[in-house]
N, C-alpha and C positions, 0 to 999 in steps of 0.2 A: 271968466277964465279965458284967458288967450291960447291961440295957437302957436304952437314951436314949429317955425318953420325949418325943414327938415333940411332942407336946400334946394337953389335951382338949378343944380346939375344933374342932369337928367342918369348919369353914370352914376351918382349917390344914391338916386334913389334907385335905380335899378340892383345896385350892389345894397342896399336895405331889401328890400320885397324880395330878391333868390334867397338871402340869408333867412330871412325870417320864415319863408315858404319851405324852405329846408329843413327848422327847426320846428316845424308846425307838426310832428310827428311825437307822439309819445316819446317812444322808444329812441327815436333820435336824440330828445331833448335829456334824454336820462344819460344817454353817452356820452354828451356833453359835458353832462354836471360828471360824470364821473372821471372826465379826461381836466378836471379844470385847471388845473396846475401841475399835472404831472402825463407822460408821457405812460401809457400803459400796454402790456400785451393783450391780445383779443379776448383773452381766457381771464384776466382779471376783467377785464367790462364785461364779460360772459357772468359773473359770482354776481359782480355788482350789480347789473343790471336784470338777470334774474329773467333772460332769455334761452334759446339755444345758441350754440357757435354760427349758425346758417344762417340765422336769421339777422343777427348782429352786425355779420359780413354784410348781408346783403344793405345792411341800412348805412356802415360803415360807408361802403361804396358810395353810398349819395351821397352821402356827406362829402366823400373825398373828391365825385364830380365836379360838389358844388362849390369845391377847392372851400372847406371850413377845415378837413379836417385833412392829418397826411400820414402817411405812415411809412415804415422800413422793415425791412427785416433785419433781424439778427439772431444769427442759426436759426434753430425751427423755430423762433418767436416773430411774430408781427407785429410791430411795435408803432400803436397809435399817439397822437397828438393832435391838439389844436394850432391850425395852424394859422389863422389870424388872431392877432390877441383882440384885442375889438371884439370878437365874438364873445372872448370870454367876459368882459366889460358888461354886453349884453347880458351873456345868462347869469351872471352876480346880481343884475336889478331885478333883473328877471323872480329871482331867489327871493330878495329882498320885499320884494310884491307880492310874491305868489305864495311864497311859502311859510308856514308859521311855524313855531321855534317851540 
């Protein structure tokens, strides 16, 4: 078996290992999957994800740090998103590997 060299830019891989170190969180990675195509308020990934509102925010935020994810408001809604598509790329395989049907 070979190795896939990932790249020798040293900015690719650092922009791989923050993403990945981001999504290394349960809870993060379940946000993910439930943002994967669609733009959501905080309260529908609150249903989905099957946390509190606080705690959600709080992991939101790191995500949003780690510029994965962005968000806006519109009136009292907080409306999240993926904001590299690449990420989502990632957690599709991610799916595809990990999860069974």
């Amino acid at each position: 078996m070979s190795l896939i060299n990932l790249s020798e830019k040293e900015e690719d891989i650092i922009r791989a290992t923050n993403a990945l170190k981001a999504m290394a969180h349960p809870l993060r990675l379940k946000i993910l999957c439930a943002l994967q195509n669609e733009e959501l308020p905080v309260l529908e990934i609150v249903e989905q994800v099957g946390s509190s509102q606080s705690n959600i925010s709080q992991h939101i935020d790191i995500l949003r740090t780690k510029e994965i994810v962005e968000s806006r408001r519109d009136g009292n809604k907080i409306l999240c998103k993926v904001k590299d598509r690449e990420i989502l790329k990632l957690v599709s395989h991610m799916q595809e590997v990990f999860c069974s049907n």
